[in-house]
C-alpha positions in Angstrom: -60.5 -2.1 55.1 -62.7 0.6 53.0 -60.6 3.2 54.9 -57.1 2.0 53.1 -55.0 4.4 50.9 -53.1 2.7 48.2 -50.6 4.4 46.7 -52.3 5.6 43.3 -49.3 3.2 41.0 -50.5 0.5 42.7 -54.2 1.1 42.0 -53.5 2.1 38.1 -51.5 -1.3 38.1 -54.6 -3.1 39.2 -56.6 -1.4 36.8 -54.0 -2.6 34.5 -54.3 -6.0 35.3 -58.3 -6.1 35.1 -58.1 -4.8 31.6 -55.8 -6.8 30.5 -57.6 -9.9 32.1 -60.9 -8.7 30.8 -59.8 -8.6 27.0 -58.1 -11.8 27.6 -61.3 -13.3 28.4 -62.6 -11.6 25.1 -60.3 -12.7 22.4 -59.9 -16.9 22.0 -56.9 -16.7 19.9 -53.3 -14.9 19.2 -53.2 -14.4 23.3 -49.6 -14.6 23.9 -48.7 -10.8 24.0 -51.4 -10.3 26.5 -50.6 -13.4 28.5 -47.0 -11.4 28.6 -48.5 -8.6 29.9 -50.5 -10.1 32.7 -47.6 -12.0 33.8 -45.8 -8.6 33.9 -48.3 -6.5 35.6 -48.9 -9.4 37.8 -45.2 -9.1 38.9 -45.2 -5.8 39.9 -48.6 -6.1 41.5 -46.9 -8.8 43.9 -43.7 -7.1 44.5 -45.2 -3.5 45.5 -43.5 -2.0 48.6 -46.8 -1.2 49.7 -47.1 -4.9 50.6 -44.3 -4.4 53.0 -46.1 -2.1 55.1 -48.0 -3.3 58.1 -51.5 -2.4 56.0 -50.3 -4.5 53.0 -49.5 -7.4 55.0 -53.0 -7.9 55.8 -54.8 -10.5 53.0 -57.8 -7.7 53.4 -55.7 -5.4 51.5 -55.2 -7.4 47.8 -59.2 -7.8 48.2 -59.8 -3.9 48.9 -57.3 -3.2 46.2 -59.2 -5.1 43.8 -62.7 -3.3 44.9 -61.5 -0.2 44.6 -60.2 -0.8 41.2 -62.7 -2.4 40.1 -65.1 0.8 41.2 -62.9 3.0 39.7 -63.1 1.6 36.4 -66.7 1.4 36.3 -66.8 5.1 37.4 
C-alpha cells in the first residue's frame, strides 16, 4: 500500500485531524471547540471521493493514509 497516491486535500485533512487530536489530548479542559473541529474534519475525512475509488475501498488505504501523514508531519 506504500505505493498509494492520495489526493494532497485528503492528506492535509489528516494532518488536520492528527493535530487537532494531539492538542486535544494536551489540554483537559474548555475542549468543546476542538471536539467541533474533529467531528468536522472527521466528516470530510470519511466522505472523501477518494474513498469511492477502487484504491480507497481497500481498509489498507485509511491505515496508509494515516502513515503518511503522520511522516509528513514529523518531517
Amino acid at each position: 500500500m506504500a505505493h498509494t497516491t492520495f489526493p494532497p486535500d485528503l492528506i492535509e485533512t489528516q494532518r488536520d485531524w492528527i493535530r487537532t487530536y494531539e492538542a486535544l489530548a494536551r489540554r483537559p479542559l474548555h475542549t468543546a471547540a476542538l471536539r467541533r473541529r474533529l467531528q468536522e474534519l472527521s466528516s470530510r475525512l470519511a466522505s472523501h471521493p477518494f474513498w469511492d475509488t477502487g484504491v480507497g475501498r481497500s481498509p489498507a488505504a485509511r491505515v496508509e493514509l494515516r502513515r503518511q501523514a503522520r511522516a509528513e508531519e514529523g518531517a
